[in-house]
C-alpha positions in Angstrom: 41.2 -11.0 -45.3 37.7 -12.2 -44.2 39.2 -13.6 -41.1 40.3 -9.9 -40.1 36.7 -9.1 -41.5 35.1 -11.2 -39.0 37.3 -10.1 -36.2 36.4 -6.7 -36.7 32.1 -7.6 -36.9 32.7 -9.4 -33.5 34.0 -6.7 -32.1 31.7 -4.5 -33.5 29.2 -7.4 -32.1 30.9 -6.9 -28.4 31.1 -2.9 -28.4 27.3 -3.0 -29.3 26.1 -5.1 -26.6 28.6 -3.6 -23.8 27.0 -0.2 -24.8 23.1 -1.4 -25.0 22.8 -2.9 -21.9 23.5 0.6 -20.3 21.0 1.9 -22.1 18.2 -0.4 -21.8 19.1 -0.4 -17.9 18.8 3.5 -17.5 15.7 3.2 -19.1 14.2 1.0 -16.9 15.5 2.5 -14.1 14.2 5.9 -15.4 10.7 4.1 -15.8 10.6 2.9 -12.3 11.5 6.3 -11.0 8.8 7.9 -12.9 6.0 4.9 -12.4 6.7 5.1 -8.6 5.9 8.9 -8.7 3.1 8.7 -11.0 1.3 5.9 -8.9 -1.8 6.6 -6.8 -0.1 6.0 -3.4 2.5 8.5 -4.2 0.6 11.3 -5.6 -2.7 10.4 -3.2 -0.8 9.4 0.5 2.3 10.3 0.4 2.4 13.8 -1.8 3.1 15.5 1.2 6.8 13.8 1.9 10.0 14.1 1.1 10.9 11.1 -0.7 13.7 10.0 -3.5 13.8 7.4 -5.4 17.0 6.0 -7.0 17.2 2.8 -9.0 19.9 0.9 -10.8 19.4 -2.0 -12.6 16.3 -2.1 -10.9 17.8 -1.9 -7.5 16.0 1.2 -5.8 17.0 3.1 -3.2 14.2 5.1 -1.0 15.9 8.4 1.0 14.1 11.6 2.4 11.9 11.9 5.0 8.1 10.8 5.7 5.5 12.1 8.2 4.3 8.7 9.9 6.1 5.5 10.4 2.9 3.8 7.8 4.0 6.0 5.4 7.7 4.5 4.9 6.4 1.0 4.7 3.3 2.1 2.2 6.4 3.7 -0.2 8.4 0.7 0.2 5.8 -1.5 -0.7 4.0 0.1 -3.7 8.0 0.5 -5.0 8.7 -2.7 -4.5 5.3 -4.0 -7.1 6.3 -2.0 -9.9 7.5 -4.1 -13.4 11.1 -4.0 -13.0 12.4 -3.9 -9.6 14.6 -6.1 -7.9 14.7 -5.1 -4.6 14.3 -2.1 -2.8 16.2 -0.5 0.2 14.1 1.5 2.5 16.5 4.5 4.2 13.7 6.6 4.4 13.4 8.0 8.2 10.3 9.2 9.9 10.1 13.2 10.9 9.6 14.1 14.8 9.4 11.5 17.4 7.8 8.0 16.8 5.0 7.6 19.3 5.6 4.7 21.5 4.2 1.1 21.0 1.1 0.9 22.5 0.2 4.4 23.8 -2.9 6.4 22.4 -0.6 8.3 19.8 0.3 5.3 18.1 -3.0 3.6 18.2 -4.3 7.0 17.0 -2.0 6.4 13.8 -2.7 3.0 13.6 -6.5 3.3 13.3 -6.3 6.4 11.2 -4.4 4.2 8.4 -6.7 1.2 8.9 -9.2 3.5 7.7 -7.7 5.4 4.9 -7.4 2.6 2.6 -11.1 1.3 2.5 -13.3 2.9 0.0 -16.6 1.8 2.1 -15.7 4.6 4.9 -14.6 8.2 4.6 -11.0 7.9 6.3 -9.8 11.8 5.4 -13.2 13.2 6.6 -13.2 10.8 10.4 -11.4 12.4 13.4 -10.0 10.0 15.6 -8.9 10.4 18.8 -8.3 8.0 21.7 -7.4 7.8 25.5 -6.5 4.4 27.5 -7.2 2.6 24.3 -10.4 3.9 24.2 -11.2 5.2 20.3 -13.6 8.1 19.5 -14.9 8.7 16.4 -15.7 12.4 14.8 -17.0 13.7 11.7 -19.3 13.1 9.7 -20.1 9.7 8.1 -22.4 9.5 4.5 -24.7 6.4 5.9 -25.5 4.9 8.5 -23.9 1.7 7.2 -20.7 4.0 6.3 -20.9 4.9 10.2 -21.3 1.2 11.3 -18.7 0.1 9.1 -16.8 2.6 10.5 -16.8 1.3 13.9 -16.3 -2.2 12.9 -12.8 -1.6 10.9 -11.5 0.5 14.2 -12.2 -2.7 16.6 -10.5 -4.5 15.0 -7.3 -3.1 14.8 -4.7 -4.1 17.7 -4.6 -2.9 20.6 -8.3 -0.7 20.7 -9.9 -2.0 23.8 -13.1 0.0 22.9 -14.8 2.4 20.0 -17.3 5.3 20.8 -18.8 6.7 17.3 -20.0 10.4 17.6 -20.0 10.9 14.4 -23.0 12.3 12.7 -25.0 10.5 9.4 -25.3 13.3 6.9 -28.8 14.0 5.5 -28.1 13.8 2.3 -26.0 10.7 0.5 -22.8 11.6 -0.7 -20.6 10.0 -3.3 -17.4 8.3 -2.1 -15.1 6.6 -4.5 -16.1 3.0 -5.1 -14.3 -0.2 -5.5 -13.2 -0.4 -9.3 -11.7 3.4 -9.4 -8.5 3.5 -12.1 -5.8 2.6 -9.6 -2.2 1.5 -10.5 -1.8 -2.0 -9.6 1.4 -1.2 -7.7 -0.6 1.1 -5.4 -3.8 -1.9 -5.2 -1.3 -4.0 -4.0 0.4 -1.8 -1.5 -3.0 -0.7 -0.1 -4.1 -4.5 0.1 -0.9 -5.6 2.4 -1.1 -2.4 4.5 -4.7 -3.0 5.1 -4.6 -6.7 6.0 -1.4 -6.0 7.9 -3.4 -3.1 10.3 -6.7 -5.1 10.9 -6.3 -7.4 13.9 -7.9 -10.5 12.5 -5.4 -10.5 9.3 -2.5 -8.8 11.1 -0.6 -12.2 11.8 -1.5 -14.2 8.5 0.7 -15.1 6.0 -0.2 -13.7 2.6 0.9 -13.0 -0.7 -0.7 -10.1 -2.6 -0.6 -9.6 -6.2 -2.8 -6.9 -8.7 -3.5 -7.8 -12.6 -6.0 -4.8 -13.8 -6.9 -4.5 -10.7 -7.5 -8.0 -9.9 -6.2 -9.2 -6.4 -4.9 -12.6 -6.2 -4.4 -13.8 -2.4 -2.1 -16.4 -1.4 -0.7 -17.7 1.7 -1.8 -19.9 4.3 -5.1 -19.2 6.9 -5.9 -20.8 9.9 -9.4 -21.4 9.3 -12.7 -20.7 6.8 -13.5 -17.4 8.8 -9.9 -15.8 8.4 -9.6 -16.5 4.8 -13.1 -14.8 4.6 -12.0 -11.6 6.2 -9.1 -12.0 4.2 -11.5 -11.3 0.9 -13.5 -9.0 3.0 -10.8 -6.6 3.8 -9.3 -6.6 0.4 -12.4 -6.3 -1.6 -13.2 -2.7 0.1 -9.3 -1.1 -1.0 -9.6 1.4 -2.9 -8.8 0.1 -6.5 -9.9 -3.2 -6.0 -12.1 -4.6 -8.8 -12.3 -8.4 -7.9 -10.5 -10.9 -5.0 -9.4 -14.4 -6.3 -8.7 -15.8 -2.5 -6.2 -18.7 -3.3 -5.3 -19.2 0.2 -4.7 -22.7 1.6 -6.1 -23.1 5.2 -3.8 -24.8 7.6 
């Protein structure tokens, strides 16, 4: 009698645990869904696209449609930082025609998402146009250190031969969002790699990002003092960002 007993609370044992694992999986998956559209890169950058998310057993899968080529990696990446996932699968495809490598369309894109991510510059506010790799920049800039600044992020992104700033300094300050603002970290580290990835001098490097509370931890390997630097430099100014451990090695 008690071995029946005990055959019958093992079972009970096995039924339990083939039937909570579902569970406690959909509800994960159901918290990355809703963390990924929650997030400050979603509702900020990408609120305008057309993009699911679908994740199973923390395996998501990204489908719809984006505006801008920049936009599919930024939704991959913040995805891909959130507690919980495994790995993500990026089908997400770009609306219209891609502009080709190197032509003033894509360097148009290409500085304009540089830009966006600082919080030291106004990157919604600054026009940007360009011709024979030649940059111009419009608009309207809150300092003349916000315009300088300005100037210096769009040089160095790859392929700008050359930067003309018209843009004017406004008489009065204006508040911008500073460094610090409540930011997911998800989105802090999506921003961080998107912004070290656009800038010329941190383009090629190879660095690890991760956000605690808005704490950035770099790692990774530099080639020298002065590209770790910039490393810190460029990350400190994300929107977010309340501190930069820099744990890179330099080669």
């Amino acid at each position: 009698m008690k071995k029946i007993g005990s055959i019958f609370l093992m079972a009970a044992v096995v039924a339990l645990l083939i039937v909570s694992v579902p569970v406690h999986a959909s509800k994960m998956d159901s918290s990355i869904e809703s963390s990924a559209k929650k997030s400050y890169v979603f509702k900020t950058y990408l609120k305008e696209d057309d993009i699911k998310i679908q994740s199973l057993d923390g395996a998501v899968t990204l489908t719809g449609t984006v505006s801008e080529e920049s936009h599919k990696s930024l939704a991959k990446e913040t995805v891909a930082g959130l507690p919980g996932v495994k790995s993500v699968d990026n089908k997400l495809e770009v609306k219209g025609e891609r502009p080709a490598d190197n032509s003033d369309a894509w360097l148009i894109t290409k500085v304009k998402t540089a830009l966006l991510f600082h919080s030291s510059v106004s990157g919604f506010k600054t026009e940007v146009n360009a011709k024979d790799g030649i940059v111009t920049l419009q608009g309207e800039a809150s300092s003349l250190a916000q315009k300088d600044l300005t100037t210096e992020y769009a040089k160095d992104v790859e392929g700008v031969k050359g930067v003309n700033n018209e843009m004017t300094v406004a008489k009065t300050s204006k508040k911008t969002q500073t460094a610090g603002s409540k930011i997911d970290d998800a989105s802090i580290t999506a921003l961080v790699k998107m912004t070290l990835f656009q800038h010329r001098s941190t383009s090629a490097l190879n660095t690890s990002v991760t956000t605690k509370k808005g704490v950035v931890t770099l790692g990774g390997k530099a080639k020298n003092a002065a590209e770790k630097d910039l490393a810190t430099k460029f990350a400190k100014d994300v929107n977010g960002v309340k501190e930069v451990k820099n744990q890179m090695t330099i080669e």
